[in-house]
C-alpha positions in Angstrom: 0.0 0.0 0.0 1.3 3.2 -0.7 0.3 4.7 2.5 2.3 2.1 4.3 5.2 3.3 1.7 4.9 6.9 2.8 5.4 6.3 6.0 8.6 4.3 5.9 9.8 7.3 4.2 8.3 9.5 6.5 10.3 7.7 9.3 13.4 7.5 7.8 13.5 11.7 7.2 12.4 12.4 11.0 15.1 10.1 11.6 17.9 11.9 9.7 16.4 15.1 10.9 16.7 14.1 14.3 20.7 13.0 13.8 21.2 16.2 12.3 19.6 18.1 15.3 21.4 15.7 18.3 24.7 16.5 16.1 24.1 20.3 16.1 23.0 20.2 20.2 26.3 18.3 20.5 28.3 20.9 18.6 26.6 23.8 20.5 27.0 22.2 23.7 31.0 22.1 23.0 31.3 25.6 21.9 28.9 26.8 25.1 31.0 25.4 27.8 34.6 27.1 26.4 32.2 30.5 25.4 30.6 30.6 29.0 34.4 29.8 30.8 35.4 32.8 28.9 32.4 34.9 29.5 32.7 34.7 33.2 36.4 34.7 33.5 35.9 38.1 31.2 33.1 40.0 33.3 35.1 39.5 36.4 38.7 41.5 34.8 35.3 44.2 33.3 34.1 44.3 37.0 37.5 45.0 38.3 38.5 47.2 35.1 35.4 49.1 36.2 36.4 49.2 39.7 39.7 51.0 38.9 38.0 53.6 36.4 35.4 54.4 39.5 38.5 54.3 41.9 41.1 56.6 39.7 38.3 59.0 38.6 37.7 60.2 41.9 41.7 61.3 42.4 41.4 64.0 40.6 39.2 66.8 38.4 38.1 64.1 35.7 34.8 65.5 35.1 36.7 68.1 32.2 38.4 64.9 30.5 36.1 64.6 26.9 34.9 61.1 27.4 33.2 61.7 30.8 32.1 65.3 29.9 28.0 65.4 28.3 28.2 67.6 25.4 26.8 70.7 25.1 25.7 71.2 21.6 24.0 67.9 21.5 23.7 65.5 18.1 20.4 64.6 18.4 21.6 61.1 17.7 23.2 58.2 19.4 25.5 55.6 18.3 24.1 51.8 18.9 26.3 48.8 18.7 24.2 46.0 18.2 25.6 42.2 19.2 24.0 39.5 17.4 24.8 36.2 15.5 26.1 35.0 12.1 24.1 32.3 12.0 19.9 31.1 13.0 18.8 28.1 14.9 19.5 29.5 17.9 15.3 29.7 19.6 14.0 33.0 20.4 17.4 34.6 21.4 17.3 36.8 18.4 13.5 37.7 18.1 13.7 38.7 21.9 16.7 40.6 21.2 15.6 42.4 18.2 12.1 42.9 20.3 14.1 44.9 23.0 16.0 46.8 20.3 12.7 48.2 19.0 11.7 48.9 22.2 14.4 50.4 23.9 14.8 52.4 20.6 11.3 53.7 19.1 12.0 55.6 16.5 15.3 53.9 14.9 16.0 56.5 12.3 17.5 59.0 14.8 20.3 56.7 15.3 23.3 55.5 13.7 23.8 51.5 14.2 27.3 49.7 14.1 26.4 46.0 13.5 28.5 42.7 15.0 26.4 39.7 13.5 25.3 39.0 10.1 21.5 38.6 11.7 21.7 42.1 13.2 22.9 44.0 10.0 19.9 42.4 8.4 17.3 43.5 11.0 18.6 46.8 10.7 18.7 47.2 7.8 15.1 45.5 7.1 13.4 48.6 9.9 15.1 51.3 8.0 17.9 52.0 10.3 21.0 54.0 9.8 23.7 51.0 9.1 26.9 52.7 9.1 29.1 50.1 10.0 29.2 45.8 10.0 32.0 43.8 11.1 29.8 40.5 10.8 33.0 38.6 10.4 33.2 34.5 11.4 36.2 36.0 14.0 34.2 38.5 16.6 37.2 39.7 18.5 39.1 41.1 15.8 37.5 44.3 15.2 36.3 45.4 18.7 39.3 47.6 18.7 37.8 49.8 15.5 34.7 49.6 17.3 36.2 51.0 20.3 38.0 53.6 18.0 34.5 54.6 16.2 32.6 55.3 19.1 35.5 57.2 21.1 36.4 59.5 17.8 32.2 59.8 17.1 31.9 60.6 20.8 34.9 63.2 21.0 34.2 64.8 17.8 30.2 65.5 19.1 28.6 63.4 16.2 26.6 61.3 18.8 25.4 62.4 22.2 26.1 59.2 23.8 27.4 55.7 23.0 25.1 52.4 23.6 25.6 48.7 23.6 22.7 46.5 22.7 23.5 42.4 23.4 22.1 39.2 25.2 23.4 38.9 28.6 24.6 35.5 29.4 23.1 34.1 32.8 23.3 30.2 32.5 22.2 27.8 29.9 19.2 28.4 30.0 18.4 31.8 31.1 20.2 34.9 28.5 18.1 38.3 28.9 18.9 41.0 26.3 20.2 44.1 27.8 21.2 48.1 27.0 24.4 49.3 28.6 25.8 52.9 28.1 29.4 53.3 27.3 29.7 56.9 26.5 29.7 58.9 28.7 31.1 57.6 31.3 29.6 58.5 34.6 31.1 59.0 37.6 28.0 59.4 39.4 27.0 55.5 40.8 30.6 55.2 42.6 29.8 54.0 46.0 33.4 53.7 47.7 32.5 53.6 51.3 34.7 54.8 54.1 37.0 51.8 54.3 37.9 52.3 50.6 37.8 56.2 51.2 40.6 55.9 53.2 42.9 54.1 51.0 46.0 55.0 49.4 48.2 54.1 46.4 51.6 54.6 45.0 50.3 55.4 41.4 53.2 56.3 38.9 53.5 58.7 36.8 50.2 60.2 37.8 46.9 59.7 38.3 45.6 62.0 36.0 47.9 59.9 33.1 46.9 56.7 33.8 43.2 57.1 34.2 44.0 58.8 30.6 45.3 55.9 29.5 43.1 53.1 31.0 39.7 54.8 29.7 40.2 53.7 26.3 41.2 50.1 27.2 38.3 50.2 29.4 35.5 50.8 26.6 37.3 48.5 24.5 36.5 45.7 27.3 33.0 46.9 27.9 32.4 46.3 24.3 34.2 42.4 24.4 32.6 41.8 27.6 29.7 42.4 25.8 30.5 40.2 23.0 31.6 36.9 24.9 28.1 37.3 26.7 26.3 37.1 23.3 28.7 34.5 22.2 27.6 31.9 25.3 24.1 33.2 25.1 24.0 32.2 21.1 25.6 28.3 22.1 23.1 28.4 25.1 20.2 29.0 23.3 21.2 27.3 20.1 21.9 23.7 22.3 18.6 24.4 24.3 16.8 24.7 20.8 18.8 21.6 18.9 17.6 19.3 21.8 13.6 20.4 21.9 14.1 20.4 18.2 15.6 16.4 18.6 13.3 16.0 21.5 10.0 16.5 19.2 11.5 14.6 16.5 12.1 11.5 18.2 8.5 12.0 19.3 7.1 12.5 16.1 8.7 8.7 15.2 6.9 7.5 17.5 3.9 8.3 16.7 4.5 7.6 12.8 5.8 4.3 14.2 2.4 3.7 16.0 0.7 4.6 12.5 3.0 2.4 10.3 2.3 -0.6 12.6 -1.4 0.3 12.6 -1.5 0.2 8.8 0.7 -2.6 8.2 -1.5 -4.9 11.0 -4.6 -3.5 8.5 -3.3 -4.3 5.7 -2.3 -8.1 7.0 -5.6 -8.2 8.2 -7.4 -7.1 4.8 -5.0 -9.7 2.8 -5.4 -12.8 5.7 -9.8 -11.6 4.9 -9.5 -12.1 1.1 -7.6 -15.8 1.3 -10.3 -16.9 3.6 -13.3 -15.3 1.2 -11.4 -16.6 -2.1 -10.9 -20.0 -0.5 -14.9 -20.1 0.7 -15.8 -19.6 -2.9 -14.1 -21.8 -4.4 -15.5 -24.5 -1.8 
């Protein structure tokens, strides 16, 4: 019977589908565990990056330096990175990113968007947004220092009033939350040093002033790959999460094309086992 046909074949493609899916969750699950070692080794050297900033900017008149200062004659724009993936398949981790981006950002024309992730560019570029850069390469790291470089010179040279970073925070495997940080400017402001650490004092050579000068940079290029390590374990996260449901459904979907393929074959020996007892009657 041809039904009975179909659904041999039916079998065997939920079956290939669901090697396919166990391979990819496999994959995904080998990349999350080196992705999420690196993302929290690197948000505890941001935290204490940040720490220093916070400490060294309260040493000395840093509110006149041009990266903490708010401009005066304002843009009327701001300059969004946006961390996403190259690739799909990864459940709603991109939809709920792309959902926050539109929210957080209501009109996106106003700004100007700097892309890292093939999926974001696209987005972007799909809403009408102002695309001005993409580094949507296969390597992530590589260009976060011309990132780091476009936002400081944009910020300095009063094109933007203010730098933001748009990416899916990493939390555990299966928990990643998309989330809007501010880069430039820097504030000051949410320092809480308490009167232990008020009271503490460093040997800090040449000066303060120049090495606050020279960590500021360094520390908005580290903002930025903190930022991409946390979407990088949040896409492996989410993408091994989705690859099992995906295998998960799959191997339930054989069996219950099993049950029907056993159903019509038991019918179809039936029907055949009816017809040799009727032909056999009538020729008695």
């Amino acid at each position: 019977m041809a039904s009975i046909r179909l659904l041999r074949n039916r079998i065997k493609s939920v079956k290939n589908i669901a090697q396919i899916t166990k391979a990819m969750e496999m994959v995904a699950a080998s990349k999350m565990k080196k992705a999420q070692a690196e993302a929290l080794a690197g948000k505890a050297y941001a935290q204490k990056i940040y720490e220093m900033v916070m400490e060294l900017g309260t040493r000395f008149q840093s509110e006149t330096h041009p990266l903490l200062a708010h401009p005066t004659e304002t843009a009327g724009k701001r300059l969004v990175f946006v961390v996403s993936s190259n690739k799909g398949l990864c459940g709603s981790l991109l939809t709920n990113l792309f959902r926050f981006l539109i929210k957080s950002s209501p009109s996106l024309q106003t700004n100007d968007y700097i892309s890292l992730g093939k999926k974001g560019s696209e987005t972007i570029v799909r809403l009408g947004g102002s695309l001005v850069a993409d580094f949507s390469s296969q390597d992530t790291i590589d260009p976060i220092p011309a990132v780091a470089e476009l936002a400081i010179q944009g910020f300095i040279a009063h094109t933007y009033d203010g730098v933001d970073i748009v990416f899916s925070e990493f939390f555990s495997a299966l928990k990643q939350q998309p989330v809007k940080k501010t880069i430039l400017p820097l504030s000051l402001d949410v320092i809480q040093t308490g009167a232990s650490k008020a009271s503490e004092e460093f040997l800090i050579e040449p000066t303060v002033e120049t090495v606050f000068n020279s960590l500021l940079p360094h520390y908005i290029e580290n903002q930025i790959r903190d930022a991409v390590m946390q979407s990088e374990a949040s896409e492996h996260s989410a993408r091994m999460v989705a690859m099992r449901n995906a295998t998960d459904s799959a191997r339930s979907r054989i069996e219950d094309l099993s049950l029907m393929y056993n159903k019509a074959r038991q019918e179809k020996i039936t029907y055949e086992i009816s017809d040799m007892v009727t032909a056999r009657m009538t020729i008695m």
